[in-house]
C-alpha positions in Angstrom: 71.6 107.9 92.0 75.3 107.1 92.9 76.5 104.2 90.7 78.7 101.7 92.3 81.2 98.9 91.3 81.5 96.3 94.4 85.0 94.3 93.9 85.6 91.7 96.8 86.8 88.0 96.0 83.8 86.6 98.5 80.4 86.0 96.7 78.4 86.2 99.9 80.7 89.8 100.8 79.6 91.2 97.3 75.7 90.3 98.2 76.0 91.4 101.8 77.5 94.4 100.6 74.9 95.0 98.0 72.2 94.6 100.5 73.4 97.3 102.4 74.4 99.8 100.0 71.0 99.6 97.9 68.9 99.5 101.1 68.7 103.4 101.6 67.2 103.9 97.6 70.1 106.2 96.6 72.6 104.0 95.4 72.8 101.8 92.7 75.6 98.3 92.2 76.4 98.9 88.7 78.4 95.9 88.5 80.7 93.7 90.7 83.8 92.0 90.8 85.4 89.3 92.1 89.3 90.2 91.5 91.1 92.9 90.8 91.9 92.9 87.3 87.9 92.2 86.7 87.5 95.2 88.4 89.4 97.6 86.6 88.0 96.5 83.7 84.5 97.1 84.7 85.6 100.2 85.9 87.0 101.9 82.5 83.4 100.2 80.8 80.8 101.1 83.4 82.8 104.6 84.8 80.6 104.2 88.4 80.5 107.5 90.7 82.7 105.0 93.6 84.6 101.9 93.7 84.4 99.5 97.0 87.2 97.6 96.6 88.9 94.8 98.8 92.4 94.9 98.9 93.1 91.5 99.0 92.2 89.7 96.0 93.5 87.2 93.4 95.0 87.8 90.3 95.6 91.7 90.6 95.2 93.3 94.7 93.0 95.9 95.1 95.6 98.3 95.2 97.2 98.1 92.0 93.6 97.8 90.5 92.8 101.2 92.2 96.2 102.8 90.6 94.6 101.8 87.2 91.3 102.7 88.1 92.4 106.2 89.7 94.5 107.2 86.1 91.9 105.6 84.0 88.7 106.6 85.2 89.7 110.4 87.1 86.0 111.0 88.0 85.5 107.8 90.1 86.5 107.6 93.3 87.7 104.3 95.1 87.3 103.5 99.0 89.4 100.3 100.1 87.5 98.0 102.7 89.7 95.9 104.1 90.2 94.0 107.1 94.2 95.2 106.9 94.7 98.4 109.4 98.5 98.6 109.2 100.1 101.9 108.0 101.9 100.3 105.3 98.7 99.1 103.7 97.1 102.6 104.2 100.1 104.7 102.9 100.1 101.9 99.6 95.8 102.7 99.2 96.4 106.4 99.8 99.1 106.6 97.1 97.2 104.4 94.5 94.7 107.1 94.8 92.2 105.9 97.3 90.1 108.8 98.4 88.6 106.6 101.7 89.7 103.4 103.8 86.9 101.7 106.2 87.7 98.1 108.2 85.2 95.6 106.9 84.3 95.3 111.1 83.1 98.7 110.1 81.6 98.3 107.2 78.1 98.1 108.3 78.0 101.3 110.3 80.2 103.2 107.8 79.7 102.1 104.3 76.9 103.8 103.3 78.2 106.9 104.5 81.5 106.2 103.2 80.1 106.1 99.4 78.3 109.3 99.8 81.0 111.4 101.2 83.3 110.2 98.3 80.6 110.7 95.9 80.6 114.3 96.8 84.6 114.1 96.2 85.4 114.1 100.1 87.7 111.6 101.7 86.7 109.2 104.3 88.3 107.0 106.7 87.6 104.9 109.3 88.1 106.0 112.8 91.4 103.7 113.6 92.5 104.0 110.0 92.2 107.9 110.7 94.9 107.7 113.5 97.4 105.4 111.3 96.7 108.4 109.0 97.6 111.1 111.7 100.7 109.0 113.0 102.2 108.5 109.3 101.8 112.3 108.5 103.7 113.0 112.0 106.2 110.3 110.7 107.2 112.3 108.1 
């Protein structure tokens, strides 16, 4: 079973999202949050498999709750779903130590697989967060 902490500031977002993560019978919500700071410190208590986390929260952003997750808690993984697609946002996830990055608009067609490939330690992006990806790396 692949335990999960859902962190998103929008009750009915959390119980969406725990609808269709529990659906298939192979993952598990071990907790939820509704800011970031709540989330990292449900993360270092409950140590889930992955982290779903929203990056744009009060009191603490998802992204500086996923730096302290990521040197806190090395085993679990955290994918950002966020409705933010621009490269500055990605490069700031990827550098907390995001391992994936899906669009909430694909968050029903990706999620599920998104929490399983990170399980397994894999990265996983969304298609168009894959090309901002592509474009910084031929940036720099």
């Amino acid at each position: 079973m692949i335990t999960v902490l859902l962190a998103d500031d929008h009750t009915m977002v959390r119980e969406g999202l725990r609808y269709l993560l529990e659906a298939p019978g192979d993952i598990l919500i071990a907790a939820t949050a509704s800011n970031g700071q709540e989330a990292m410190e449900l993360a270092m208590v409950e140590c889930p498999d992955v982290v779903v986390m929203d990056v744009s929260m009060p009191i603490m952003d998802g992204i500086e709750a996923t730096q302290h997750i990521c040197e806190g808690c090395p085993d679990t993984h955290v994918v950002m779903l966020s409705m933010h697609d621009t490269p500055e946002y990605v490069q700031r996830a990827l550098q907390a130590g995001a391992l994936g990055y899906i669009l909430k608009d694909d968050a029903g067609n990706e999620l599920v697989e998104a929490v399983r490939t990170l399980y397994k330690g894999k990265s996983y992006f969304s298609p168009k967060i894959a090309k901002v990806i592509k474009n910084l790396r031929d940036f720099f």
